[in-house]
Structures are given as structure tokens and as C-alpha cells.
C-alpha positions, 0 to 999 in steps of 0.5 A, spaced: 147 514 795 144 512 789 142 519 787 148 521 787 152 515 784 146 513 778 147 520 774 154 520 775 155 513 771 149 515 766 152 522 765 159 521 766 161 519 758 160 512 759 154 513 753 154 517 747 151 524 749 152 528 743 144 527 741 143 529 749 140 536 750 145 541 751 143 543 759 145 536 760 151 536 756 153 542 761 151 537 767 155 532 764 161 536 765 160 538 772 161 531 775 167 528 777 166 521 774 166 524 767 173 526 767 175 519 771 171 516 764 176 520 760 182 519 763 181 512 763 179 513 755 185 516 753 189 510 757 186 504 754 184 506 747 190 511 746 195 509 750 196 516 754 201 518 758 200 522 765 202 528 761 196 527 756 191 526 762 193 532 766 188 536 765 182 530 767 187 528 773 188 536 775 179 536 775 179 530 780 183 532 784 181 539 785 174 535 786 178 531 792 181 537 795 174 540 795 170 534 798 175 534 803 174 540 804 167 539 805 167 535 810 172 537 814 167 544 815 161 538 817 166 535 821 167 541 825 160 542 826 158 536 827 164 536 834 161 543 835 154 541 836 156 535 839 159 538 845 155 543 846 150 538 847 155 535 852 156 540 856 148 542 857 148 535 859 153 536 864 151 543 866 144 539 869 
């Protein structure tokens, strides 16, 4: 768990990455947290509305959606391999 939380809280924004190499700038931008911080930024420190958030809610729901997806198809092969081992149980 801490490998995936511990570089999303260091990358997400939080912290200034202006002077970050530009790889991990990119990786920056690849992570959910990231559009979570700005959100919430924006919120706090500007006074946004949903309108002026809508491009970094839209982010993270597509980051929900895919998720779901994901583990809907691990789920399903997790039932699967479950009831193929049920029933060679079964058969003996």
C-alpha cells in the first residue's frame, strides 16, 4: 500500500515540482492525487466553483471509472479460478 500512496502524496502537488526533472513532472501528471490537490487548491485558495473544477473532477472520475473497471475484471477471475477449483473439488 505504501508504494503506491508514498509517491502519489509527494508527487501529487503538494510540493513545489517546478525545479523537478521533466520526466517526473510527467509522472506527476499521470496520478489521480494530483488533480484531487488542484481541486482543492482551487477551492480553498480561489473560491472555485464546480464550473472552474470541472476539467480535474471529470480527471478523477474517469480515474474512478477505470479502477471499477479493473477490479470488476480481477473479480471475475478471481470467482472464476474459484469455481474451477470448487469443482475439481467436487468432481473427486
Amino acid at each position: 500500500m505504501l508504494l503506491f500512496v508514498v509517491p502519489q502524496i509527494l508527487l501529487s502537488g503538494l510540493f513545489d515540482l517546478s525545479s523537478a526533472p521533466g520526466w517526473l513532472q510527467a509522472v506527476s501528471a499521470c496520478l489521480p492525487l494530483t488533480y484531487g490537490v488542484d481541486a482543492l487548491r482551487a477551492v480553498m485558495l480561489r473560491g472555485a466553483g464546480l464550473l472552474q473544477m470541472g476539467f480535474d473532477l471529470a480527471v478523477i472520475r474517469a480515474f474512478v471509472a477505470a479502477f471499477f473497471a479493473l477490479a470488476q475484471v480481477g473479480f471475475r477471475e478471481k470467482r472464476a479460478k474459484e469455481r474451477q477449483a470448487g469443482g475439481l473439488a467436487h468432481a473427486d
